[in-house]
N, C-alpha and C positions, 0 to 999 in steps of 0.2 A: 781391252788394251788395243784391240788391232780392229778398224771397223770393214767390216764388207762394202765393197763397192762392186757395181758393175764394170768387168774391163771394156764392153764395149761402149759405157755411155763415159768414162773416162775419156778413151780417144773420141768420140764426138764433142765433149762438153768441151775437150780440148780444140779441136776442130773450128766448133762455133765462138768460142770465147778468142781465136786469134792465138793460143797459147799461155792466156793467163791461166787457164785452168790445170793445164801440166805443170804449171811453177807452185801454184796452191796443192797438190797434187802430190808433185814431189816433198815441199816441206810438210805436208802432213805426214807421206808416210815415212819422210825420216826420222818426225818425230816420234813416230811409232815404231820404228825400229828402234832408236836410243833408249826408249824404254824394255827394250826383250833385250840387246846387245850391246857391249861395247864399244864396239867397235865400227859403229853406225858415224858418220860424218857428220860435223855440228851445221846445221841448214844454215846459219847465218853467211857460213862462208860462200853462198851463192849470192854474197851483194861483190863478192869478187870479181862475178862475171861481167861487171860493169867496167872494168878498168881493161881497155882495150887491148896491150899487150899481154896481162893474165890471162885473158879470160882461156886459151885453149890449155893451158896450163891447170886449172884450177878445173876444167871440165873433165880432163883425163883423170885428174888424183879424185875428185867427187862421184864418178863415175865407177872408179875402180872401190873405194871405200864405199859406197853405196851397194855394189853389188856381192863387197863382201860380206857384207850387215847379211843383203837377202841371201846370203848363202849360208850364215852361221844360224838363221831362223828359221828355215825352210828348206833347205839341202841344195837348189838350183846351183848349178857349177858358175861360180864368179867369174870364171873369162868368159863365158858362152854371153853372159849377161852383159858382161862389161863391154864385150867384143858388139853386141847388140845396142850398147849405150853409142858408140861411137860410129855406127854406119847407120841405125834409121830407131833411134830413140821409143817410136810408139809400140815397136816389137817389143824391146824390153820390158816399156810398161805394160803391156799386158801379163807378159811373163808375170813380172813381178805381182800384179794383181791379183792374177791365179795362184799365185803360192802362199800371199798373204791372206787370200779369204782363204784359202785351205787349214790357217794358221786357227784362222775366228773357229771354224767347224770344229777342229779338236779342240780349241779352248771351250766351247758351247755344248 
């Protein structure tokens, strides 16, 4: 359900790619959270972020339902994460990366 990644070659792949690889990144593993949670945010809603007055609107509510998904599957505190989604984004992905291969290991 949940596949292991590297966190550090995440933020590189992210790095080298320019950021398409954190947009590929994040909807993978939302969709991999919507499958363990409910309460995981539907990825499509980041074509939201294209409409210029939304977008800081729709990055706070995805950011916060994002982090609460990784908190109902893996324990991490949702503001720590969320609070990390909104000052420097590639902390939280690691976070989050750490907590979800940890998820593969006990599922494995």
């Amino acid at each position: 359900m949940v596949k292991y990644r590297n966190p550090v070659l995440v933020i590189l792949f992210s790095i080298l790619t320019l950021g398409i690889y954190a947009i590929y990144w994040l909807v993978s593993t939302t969709n991999e959270l919507r499958r363990l949670t409910s309460v995981a945010p539907d990825p499509l809603a980041l074509f939201l972020l294209l409409i210029s007055i939304l977008n800081i609107f729709v990055w706070i509510w995805y950011s916060w339902k994002y982090s609460s998904a990784v908190e109902a599957v893996s324990g991490v505190k949702a503001i720590v994460l969320f609070i990390f989604w909104l000052v420097f984004p590639p902390v939280s992905m690691v976070i989050t990366q750490i907590d979800l291969n940890k998820k593969v290991q006990v599922t494995a």
